[in-house]
N, C-alpha and C positions, 0 to 999 in steps of 0.2 A: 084626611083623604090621601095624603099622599102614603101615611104609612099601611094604610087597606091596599092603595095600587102596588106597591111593595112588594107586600106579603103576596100577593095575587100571581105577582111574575115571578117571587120567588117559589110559587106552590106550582105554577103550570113547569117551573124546572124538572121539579121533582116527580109528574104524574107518570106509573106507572107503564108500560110499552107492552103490546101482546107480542107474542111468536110470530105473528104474519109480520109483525112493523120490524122487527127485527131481523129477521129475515128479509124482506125486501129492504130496509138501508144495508143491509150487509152487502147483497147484490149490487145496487148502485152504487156501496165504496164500489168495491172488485169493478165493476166498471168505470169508475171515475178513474181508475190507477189505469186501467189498459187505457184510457180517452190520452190520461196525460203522457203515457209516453208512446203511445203514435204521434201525438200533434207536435211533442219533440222531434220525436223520426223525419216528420214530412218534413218542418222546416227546415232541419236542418236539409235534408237533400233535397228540397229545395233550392237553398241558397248556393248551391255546385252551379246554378243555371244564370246565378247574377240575381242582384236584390228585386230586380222588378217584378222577375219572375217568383221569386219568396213572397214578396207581397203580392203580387195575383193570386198565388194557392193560397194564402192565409185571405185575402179577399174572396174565393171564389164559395169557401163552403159557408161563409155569412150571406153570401148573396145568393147562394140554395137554397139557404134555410129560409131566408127571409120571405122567397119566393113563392112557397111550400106553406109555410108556418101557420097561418090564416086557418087552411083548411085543417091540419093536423091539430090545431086547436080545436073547430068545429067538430073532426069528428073523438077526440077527445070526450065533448060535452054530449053527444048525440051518442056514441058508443061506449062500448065495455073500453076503460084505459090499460086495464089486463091484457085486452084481446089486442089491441093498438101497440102496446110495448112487446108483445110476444112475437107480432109478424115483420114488426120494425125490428127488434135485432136476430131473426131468420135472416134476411134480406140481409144483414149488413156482416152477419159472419159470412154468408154464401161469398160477397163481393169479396172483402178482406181474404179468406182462400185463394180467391182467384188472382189477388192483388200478390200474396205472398209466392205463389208458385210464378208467376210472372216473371221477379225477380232472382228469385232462383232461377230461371231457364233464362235468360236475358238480360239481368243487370237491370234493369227496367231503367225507364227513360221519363220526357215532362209527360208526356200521355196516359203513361200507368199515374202520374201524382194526378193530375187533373182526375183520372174515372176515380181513382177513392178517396180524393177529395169533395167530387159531387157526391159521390155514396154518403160519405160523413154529417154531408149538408144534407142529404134527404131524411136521413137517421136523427139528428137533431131538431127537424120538423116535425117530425111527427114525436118523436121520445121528450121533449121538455115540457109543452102540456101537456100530455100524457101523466107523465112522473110525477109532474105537482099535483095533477088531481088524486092520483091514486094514494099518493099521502097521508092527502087530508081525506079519502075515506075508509081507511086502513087505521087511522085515528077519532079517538074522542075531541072534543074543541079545548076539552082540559091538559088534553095530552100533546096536540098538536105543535106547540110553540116548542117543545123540548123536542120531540120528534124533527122541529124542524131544525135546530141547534145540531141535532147530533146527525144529524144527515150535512151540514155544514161544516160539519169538524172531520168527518169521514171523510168529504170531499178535498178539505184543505191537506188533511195526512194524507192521502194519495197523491197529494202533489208534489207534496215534500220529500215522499220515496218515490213516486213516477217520474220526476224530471229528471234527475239524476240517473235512477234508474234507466229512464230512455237512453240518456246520453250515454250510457256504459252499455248496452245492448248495440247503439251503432258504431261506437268503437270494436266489437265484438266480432261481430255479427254482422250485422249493416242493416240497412231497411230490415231485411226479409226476415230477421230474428226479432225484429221489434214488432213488428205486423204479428206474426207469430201467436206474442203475448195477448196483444190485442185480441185475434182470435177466444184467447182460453177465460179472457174476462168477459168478452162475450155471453160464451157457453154459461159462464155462472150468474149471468142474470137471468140467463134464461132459467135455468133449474130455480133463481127465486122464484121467479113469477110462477113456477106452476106450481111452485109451493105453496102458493096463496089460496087459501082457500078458494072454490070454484063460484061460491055464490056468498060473497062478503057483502054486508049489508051495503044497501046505495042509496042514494036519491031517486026518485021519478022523473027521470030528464025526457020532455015533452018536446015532443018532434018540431025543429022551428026549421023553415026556411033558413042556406046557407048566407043569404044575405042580410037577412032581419037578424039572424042572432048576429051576425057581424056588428049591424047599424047599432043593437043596442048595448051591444060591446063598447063598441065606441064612445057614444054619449058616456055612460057608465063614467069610463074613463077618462073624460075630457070633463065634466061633471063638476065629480067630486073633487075639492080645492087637491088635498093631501096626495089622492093620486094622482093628481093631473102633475104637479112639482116633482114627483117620485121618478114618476114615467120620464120626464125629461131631464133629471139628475141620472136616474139609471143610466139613459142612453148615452150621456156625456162622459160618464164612468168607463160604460163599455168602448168606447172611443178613443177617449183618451189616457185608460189606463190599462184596459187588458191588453191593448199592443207590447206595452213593459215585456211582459211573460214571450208570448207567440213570438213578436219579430225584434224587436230592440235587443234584447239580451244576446241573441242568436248571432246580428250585428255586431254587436259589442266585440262577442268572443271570435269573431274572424277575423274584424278589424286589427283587435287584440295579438292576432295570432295564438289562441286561445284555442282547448282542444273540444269537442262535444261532451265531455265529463265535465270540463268547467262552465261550460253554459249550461248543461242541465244541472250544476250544483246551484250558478245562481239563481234560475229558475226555482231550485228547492229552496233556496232563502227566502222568497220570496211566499211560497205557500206556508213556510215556516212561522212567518210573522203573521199572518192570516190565522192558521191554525192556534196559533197563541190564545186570540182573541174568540175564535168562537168554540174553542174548547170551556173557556171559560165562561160565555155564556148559555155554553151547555149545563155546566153545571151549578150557576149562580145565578144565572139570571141574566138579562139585555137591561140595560139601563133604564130608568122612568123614559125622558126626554127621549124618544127614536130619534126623531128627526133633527135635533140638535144636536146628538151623538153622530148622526151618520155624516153631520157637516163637518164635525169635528175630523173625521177619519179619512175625507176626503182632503183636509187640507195637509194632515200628516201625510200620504200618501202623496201629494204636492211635494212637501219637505225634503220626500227621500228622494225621488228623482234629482231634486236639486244638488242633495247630495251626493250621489248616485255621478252625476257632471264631474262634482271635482274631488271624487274617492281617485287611489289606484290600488292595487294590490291587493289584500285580503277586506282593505277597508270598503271596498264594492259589495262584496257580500251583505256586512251592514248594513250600506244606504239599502240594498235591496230586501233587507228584511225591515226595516223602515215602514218600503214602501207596501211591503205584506203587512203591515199592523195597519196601515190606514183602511188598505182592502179590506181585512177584516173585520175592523168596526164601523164600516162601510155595508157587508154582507148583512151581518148578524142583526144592525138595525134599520138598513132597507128593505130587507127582504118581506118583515112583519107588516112591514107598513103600506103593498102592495099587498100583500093574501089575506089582512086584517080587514073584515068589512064589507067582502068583495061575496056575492053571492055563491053557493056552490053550485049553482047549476050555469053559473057564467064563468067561475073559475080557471078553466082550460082556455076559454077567448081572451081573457082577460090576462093573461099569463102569456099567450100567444101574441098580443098586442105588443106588452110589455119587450118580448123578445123579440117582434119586429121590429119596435124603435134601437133597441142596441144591435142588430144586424144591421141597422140601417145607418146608425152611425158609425162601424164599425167598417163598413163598404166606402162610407165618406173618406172615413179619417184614412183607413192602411194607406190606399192611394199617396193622399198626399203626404204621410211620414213617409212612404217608401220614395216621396220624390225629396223630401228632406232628408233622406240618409242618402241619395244619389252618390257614389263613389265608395260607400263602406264607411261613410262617418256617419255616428248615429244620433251626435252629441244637439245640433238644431232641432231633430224632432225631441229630444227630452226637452228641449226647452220648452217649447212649443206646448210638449205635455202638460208641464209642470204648470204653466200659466193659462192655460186652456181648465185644469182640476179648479184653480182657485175663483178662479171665475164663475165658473156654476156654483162654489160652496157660497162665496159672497152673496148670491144672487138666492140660493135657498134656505142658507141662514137669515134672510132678509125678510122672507117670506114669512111671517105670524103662523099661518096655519100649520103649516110644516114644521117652522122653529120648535111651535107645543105641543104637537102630535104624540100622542102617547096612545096604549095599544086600548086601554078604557076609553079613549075620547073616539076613536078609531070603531069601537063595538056597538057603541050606543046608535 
């Protein structure tokens, strides 16, 4: 048994990709790399206004989205996710334009970060189920698992050149050459999308009331053991680790006295050690055990922050590529473990869910690290982190269902 499940994940490694799939991950790199270095850009000019105001803009486009996300799922499942991804990033070059010239005529101020901050958060509302559903039907169920690997490895290498990247654009430049970029990553997903064929095979998605498909969202979700642990490991993930990236780092290097090129370099450490891992599962395969792999990766990611405390000098880069290894074997086998199993015509809700709970913890948590960095010390909220990660791994490693979850027990 175990050597058939094997061979199985090592064969969906390998299932071939068409033109349209390639094309559309290609698009969504190019835009993952403009995502990451605007979200460099903001916070750093951001943090000119004092940390609280850094965490309010890095709170405020989680708290859009979160807002939003419900319906952008809904109609995800009820509409064309082509037609959804095509008028969502119209709408969000238009703002970005207006965001960029802003700054050029004014220097711009917290009122230009706040509007394309909400822009961002509206755009992520409707673009993240969106994207997952169009994936998975842009894909066979043979090819999907690799599809979804290498769409994980595209996002991680855009991190790794985007951070950095940002941070040498507002040394440069400043905002309004990094908004810029953003801009032209834009425009290239959009030329994906209408690459895609115009009538790609789909499902029959049967018109439900916004509330019912909700409710049965839900259930779904709360349900079944594996996702129900998923769904609230995710969100604790989201909470307590992607702060790392957004706001600690940014902290770090100011406190530091530290310039935007070395925050976006650490930032790239970190997608560094990420990308390590689901490159490789792109090309080999995700482990049997998911869900005792993704415990495993959450506790590494623990590790490094801890590290991460009592590095200085070049040795910070390591803990922070550390804590991109747990992330990424964290990504490559939680991600399976929420779209394994999950209906296609529920898919976009269920995904929209998923991404309410990490927006939502996400709104909890910045808050209060940005009242644990109060003064420019960042070093109590990594605590805080670090012990906050091992926490929910104890408690998911614990869990039987989740511990054995694997992607055959997951199908049946």
């Amino acid at each position: 048994m175990k050597n058939t499940e094997t061979q199985a994940t090592l064969s969906a490694a390998k299932m071939p990709l068409g033109k349209p799939v390639i094309g559309w991950l290609c698009g969504l790199g190019i835009k993952s790399l403009g995502t990451a270095v605007f979200l460099t850009a903001i916070i750093w000019e951001a943090t000119k206004y004092g940390v609280e105001f850094a965490s309010f803009i890095a709170m405020l486009s989680s708290l859009v989205t979160m807002a939003f996300l419900l319906i952008g799922g809904h109609l995800s499942d009820a509409l064309r996710p082509r037609k959804m991804m095509l008028l969502a990033s119209v709408f969000l070059s238009v703002i970005l334009a207006v965001g960029m010239i802003w700054s050029v005529a004014s220097g711009g101020n917290e009122i230009q970060l706040v509007v394309l901050t909400v822009s961002t958060g509206l755009y992520g509302a409707v673009s993240a189920p969106a994207a997952a559903t169009l994936t998975r039907e842009l894909t066979s169920i043979q090819a999907f698992p690799r599809a979804l690997s290498i769409e994980q490895s595209l996002n991680q290498l855009t991190q790794v050149v985007g951070r950095p990247f940002g941070g040498l654009l507002v040394g440069i430049g400043g905002f309004a050459l990094a908004s810029g970029v953003n801009i032209l990553t834009v425009v290239a997903i959009i030329v994906s999308l209408l690459a895609i064929p115009s009538n790609p095979e789909r499902l029959n998605r049967p018109k439900i009331a916004f509330m019912t498909a909700l409710r049965e969202s839900a259930v779904l979700a709360s349900r079944q053991p594996v996702l129900r642990i998923t769904v609230l490991t995710t969100g604790v993930v989201a909470g307590f680790l992607i702060p790392f990236t957004v706001l600690i780092i940014p902290l770090w290097a100011r406190a530091s006295g530290e310039s935007p090129l070395t925050a976006g370099m650490a930032m790239g450490a970190v997608a560094g050690g990420a990308l390590f891992v689901t490159a490789y599962a792109s090309i080999r395969g995700t482990f049997n055990r998911l869900g005792a792999t993704a415990c495993i990766g959450i506790f590494i990611a623990a590790i490094g922050m801890i590290l991460f405390v009592l590095s200085t000098g070049v040795w910070a880069f390591g803990a922070a590529f550390v804590v991109g290894l747990g992330q990424g074997i964290y990504i490559s086998h939680g991600a399976p473990l929420v779209r394994a199993g999950v209906p296609m015509d529920s898919m976009g809700r269920v995904q929209a869910i998923l991404a309410l709970v990490q927006s939502l913890f996400m709104t909890l948590c910045l808050p209060l690290l940005g009242m644990l960095s109060k003064g420019g010390d960042p070093y109590p909220a990594l605590w805080t982190m670090s012990f906050a990660l091992i926490l929910i791994a104890i408690i998911a490693i614990t869990t039987k269902s989740f511990r054995e979850a694997t992607l055959a027990s997951l199908e049946q």
